[in-house]
C-alpha positions in Angstrom: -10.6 0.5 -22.9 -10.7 1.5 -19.0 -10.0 5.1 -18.4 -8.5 5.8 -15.6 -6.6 8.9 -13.7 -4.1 9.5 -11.4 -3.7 11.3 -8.2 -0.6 12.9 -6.5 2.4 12.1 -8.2 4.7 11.3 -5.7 6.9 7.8 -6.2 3.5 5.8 -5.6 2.1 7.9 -8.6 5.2 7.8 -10.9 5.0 3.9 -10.3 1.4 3.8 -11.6 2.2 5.8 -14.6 5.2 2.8 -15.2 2.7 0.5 -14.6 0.2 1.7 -16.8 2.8 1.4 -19.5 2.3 -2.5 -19.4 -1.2 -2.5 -19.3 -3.1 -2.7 -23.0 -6.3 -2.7 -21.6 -6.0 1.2 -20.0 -6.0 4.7 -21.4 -4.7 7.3 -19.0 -6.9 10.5 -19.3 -4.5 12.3 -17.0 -2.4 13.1 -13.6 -4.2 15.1 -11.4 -2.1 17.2 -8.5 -2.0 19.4 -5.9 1.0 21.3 -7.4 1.4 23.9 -10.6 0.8 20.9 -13.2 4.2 22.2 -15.5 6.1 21.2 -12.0 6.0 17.5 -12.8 7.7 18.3 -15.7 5.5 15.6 -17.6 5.4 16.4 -21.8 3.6 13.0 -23.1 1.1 13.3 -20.1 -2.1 15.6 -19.3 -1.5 16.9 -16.5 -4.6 19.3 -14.7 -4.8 20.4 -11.2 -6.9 18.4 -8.7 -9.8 21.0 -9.2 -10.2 20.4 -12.7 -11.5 17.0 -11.7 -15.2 17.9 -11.1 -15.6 18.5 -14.6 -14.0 15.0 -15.4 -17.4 13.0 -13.9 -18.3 10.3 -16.2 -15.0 10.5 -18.3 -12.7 8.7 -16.0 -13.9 4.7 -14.7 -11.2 4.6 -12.1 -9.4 7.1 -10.4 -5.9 5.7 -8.8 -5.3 7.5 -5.5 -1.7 7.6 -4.8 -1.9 9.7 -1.5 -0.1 9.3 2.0 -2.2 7.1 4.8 -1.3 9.2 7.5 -3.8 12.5 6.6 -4.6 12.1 2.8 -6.3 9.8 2.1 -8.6 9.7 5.3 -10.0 13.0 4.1 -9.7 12.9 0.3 -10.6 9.3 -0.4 -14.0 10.3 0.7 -14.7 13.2 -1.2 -13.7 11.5 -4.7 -15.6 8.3 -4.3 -18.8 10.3 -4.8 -18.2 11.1 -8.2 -15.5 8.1 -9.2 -14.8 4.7 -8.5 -11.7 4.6 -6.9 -8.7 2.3 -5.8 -6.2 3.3 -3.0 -3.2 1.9 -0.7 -4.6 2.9 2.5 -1.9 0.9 4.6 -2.8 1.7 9.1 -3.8 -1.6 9.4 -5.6 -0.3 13.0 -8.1 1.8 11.2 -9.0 -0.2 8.2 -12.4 -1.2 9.6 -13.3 2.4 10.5 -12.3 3.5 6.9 -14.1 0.7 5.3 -17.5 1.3 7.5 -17.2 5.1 6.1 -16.4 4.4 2.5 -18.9 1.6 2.0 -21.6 3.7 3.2 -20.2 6.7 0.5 -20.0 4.5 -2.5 -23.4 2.7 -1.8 -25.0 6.4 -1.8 -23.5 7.3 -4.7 -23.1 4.3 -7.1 -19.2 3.8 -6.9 -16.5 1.4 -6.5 -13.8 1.5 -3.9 -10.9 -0.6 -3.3 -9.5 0.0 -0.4 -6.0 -1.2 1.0 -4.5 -2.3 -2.0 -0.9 -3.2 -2.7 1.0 -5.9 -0.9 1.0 -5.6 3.1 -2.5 -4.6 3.0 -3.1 -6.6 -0.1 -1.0 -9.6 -1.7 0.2 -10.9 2.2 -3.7 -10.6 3.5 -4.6 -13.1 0.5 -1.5 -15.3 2.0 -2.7 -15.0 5.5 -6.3 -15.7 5.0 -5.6 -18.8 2.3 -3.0 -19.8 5.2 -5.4 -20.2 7.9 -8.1 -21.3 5.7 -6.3 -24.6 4.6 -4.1 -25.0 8.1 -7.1 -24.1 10.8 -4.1 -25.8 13.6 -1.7 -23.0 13.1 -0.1 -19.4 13.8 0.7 -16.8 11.4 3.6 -14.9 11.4 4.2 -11.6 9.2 7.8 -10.2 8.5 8.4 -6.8 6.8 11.7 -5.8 5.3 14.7 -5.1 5.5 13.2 -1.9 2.8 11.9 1.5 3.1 8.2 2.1 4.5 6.8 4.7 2.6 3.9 5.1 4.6 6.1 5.2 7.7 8.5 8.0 6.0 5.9 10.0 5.0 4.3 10.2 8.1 8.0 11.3 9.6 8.2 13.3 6.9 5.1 15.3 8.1 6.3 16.3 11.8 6.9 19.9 12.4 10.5 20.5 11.6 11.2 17.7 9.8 12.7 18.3 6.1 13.3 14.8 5.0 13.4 10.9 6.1 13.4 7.8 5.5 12.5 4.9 7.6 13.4 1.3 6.8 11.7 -1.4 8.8 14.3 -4.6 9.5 13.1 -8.0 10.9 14.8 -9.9 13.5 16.6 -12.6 11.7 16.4 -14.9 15.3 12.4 -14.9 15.6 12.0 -15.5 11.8 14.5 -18.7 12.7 12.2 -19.8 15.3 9.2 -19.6 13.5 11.0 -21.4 10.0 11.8 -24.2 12.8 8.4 -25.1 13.4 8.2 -24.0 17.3 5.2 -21.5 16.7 6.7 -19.0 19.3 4.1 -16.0 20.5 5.8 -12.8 19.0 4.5 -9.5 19.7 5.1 -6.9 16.4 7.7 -5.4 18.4 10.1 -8.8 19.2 9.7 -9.2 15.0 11.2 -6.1 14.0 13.0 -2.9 14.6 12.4 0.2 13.0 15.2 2.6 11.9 15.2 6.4 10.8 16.9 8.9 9.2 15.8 12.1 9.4 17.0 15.5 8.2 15.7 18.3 9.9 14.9 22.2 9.4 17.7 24.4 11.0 16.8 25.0 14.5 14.6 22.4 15.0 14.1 20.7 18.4 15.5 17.4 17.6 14.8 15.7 21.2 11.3 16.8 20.6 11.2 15.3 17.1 12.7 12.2 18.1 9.9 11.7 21.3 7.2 12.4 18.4 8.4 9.4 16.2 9.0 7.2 19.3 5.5 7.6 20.6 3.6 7.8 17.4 0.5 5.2 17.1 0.3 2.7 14.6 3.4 3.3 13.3 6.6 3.6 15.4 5.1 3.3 19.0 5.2 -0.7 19.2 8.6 -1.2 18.4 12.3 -0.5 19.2 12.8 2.6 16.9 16.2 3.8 16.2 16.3 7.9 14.7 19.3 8.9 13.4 19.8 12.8 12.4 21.7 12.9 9.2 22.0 15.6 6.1 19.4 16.0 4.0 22.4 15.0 1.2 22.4 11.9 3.1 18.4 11.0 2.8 17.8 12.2 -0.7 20.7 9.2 -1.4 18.9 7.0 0.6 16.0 7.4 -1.5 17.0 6.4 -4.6 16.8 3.2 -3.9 12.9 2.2 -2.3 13.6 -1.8 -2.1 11.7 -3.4 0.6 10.0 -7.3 0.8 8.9 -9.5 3.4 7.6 -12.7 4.5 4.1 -14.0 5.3 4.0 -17.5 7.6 1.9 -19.9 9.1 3.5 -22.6 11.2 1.1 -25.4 12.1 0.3 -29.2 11.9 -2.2 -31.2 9.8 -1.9 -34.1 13.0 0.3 -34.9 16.0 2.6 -36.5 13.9 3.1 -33.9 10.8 4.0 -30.5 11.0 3.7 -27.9 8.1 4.8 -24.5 7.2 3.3 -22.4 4.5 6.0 -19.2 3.3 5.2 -16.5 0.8 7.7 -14.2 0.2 9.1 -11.0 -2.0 11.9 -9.2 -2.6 11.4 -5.8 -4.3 13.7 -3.4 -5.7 10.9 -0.5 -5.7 8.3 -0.8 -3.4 6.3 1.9 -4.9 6.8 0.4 -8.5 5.2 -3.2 -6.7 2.5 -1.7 -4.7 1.4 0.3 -8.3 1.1 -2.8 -10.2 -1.3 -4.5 -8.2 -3.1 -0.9 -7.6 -3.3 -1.4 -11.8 -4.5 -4.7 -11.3 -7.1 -4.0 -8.9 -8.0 -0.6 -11.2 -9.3 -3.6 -13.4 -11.3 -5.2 -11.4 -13.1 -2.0 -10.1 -13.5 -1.7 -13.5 -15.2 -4.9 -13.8 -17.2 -4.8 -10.6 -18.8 -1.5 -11.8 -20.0 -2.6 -15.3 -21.8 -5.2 -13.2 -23.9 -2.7 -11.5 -22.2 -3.3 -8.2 -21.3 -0.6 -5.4 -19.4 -0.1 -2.2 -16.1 -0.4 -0.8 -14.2 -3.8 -1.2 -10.7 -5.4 0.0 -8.7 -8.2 -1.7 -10.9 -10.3 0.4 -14.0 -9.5 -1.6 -12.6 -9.3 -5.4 -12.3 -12.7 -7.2 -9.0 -13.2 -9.0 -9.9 -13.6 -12.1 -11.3 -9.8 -11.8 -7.4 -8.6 -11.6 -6.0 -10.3 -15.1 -6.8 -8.4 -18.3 -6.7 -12.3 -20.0 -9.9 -14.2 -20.7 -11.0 -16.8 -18.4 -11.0 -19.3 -20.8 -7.7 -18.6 -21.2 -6.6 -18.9 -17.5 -8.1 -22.1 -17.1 -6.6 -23.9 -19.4 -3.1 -22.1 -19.1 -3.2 -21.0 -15.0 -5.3 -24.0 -13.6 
């Protein structure tokens, strides 16, 4: 049995706790948070406060850590790895190296396990792109997010002085996804794929030009695109989110000669994004698992973790069923 603990409980962390329902292989030791623990309002659940996890070393094999990308789990991922193995959904594509480089170094010192940008865009759609280009060298890729709600994008709204709530949902452009379906490989900056729309609910008196500029211009998430912000009631939002779908698309366009063209499409539709993104976090709580028993160390990405690592079935058992 894989013990394993979660922390934050916002929807990323509710969606693990779902997701840990399905999985027979794990015992959940507890939820670990930043709030008063009898907030969450959990009964069936431990529930401790994020201190209480220095006296938890050795009793938990994965820690799940269902933080925001934007200023959590830059700083915290850091300081848990040295005492945990750990899995998270670091999503700023941009800084991934940088946050590799630092974790790798952590977990070597200290013996751990780190999965890093987990879920499914970084995560399930990296596997597509690399596989992709691997067996199609001749071609261009071509990534398509939404229509759905960003939660990485909303929470990092969400975090902008005088901002009380948002939501973001990130649409594609229906006529470059036709393009690249019709085979003629067009060159697409980020921003001529999709648009980015907000709704945001602010804190009485707040400078709403001001907040606007400060999405508009913010790097890595809302700076490369056409970003439409809409002020609304906070009402209005917290309906909004009670719904989380999102999807995408994941293409390469390209030819195996000059007479034959091919094009490779993975897609998903998702009615909870954070519900998704948690099961493969489970999954890849697993394979940490796995990777530790075996004496190994250091941070890894979907790139570096065999498959077979993520099902709890044995591999005699995919190979003759899966294969």
């Amino acid at each position: 049995m894989i013990n394993v603990g979660i922390v934050g409980y916002g929807n990323l962390g509710k969606g693990v706790l779902k997701a840990l329902s399905k999985a027979s292989d794990m015992n959940l030791v507890g939820v670990f948070t930043k709030r008063e623990p009898s907030s969450l309002g959990l009964k069936e659940v431990n529930v401790y406060g994020v201190d209480s996890l220095k006296d938890m070393k050795g009793q938990i094999d994965v820690l799940f850590l269902c933080g925001g990308s934007a200023t959590d789990l830059p700083e915290t991922t850091a300081i848990y790895l040295k005492d945990f193995n750990t899995v998270d959904s670091f999503d700023t594509h941009a800084k991934i190296p940088e946050y590799f480089e630092k974790l790798d170094k952590i977990a070597k010192e200290n013996g751990t396990v780190s999965a890093i940008s987990i879920g499914w865009d970084p995560g399930v759609f990296s596997i597509a792109r690399m596989l992709f280009g691997a067996i199609l060298p001749d071609g261009d890729d071509y990534t398509f997010w939404g229509k759905g709600v960003s939660q990485g994008h909303s929470n990092a709204i969400r975090k902008i002085a005088g901002v009380k709530n948002a939501i973001q949902y990130t649409v594609p452009i229906q006529d470059a996804l036709d393009k690249v379906r019709s085979g003629v490989r067009p060159n697409l900056t980020t921003g001529d794929k999709h648009l980015r729309e907000c709704f945001v609910a602010v804190e009485e008196g707040a400078d709403k030009t001001l907040i606007e500029q400060q999405i508009k211009t913010m790097p890595n998430y809302f700076a490369d695109y056409t970003t439409i912000v809409n002020f609304v009631s906070n009402e209005e939002v917290v309906k909004m989110q009670q719904k989380l779908n999102h999807g995408g698309f994941v293409l390469r366009s390209g030819s195996t000669s000059s007479e034959n063209k091919d094009l490779l499409e993975l897609s998903l539709n998702l009615d909870s994004n954070p519900e998704f993104t948690a099961s493969v976090l489970v999954a890849y709580g697993r394979a940490v698992s796995k990777l530790s028993k075996e004496g190994k160390s250091g941070a890894f990405t979907v790139f570096d973790i065999p498959l077979k690592y993520l099902s709890d079935k044995p591999e005699e058992f995919l190979r003759k069923t899966l294969l």
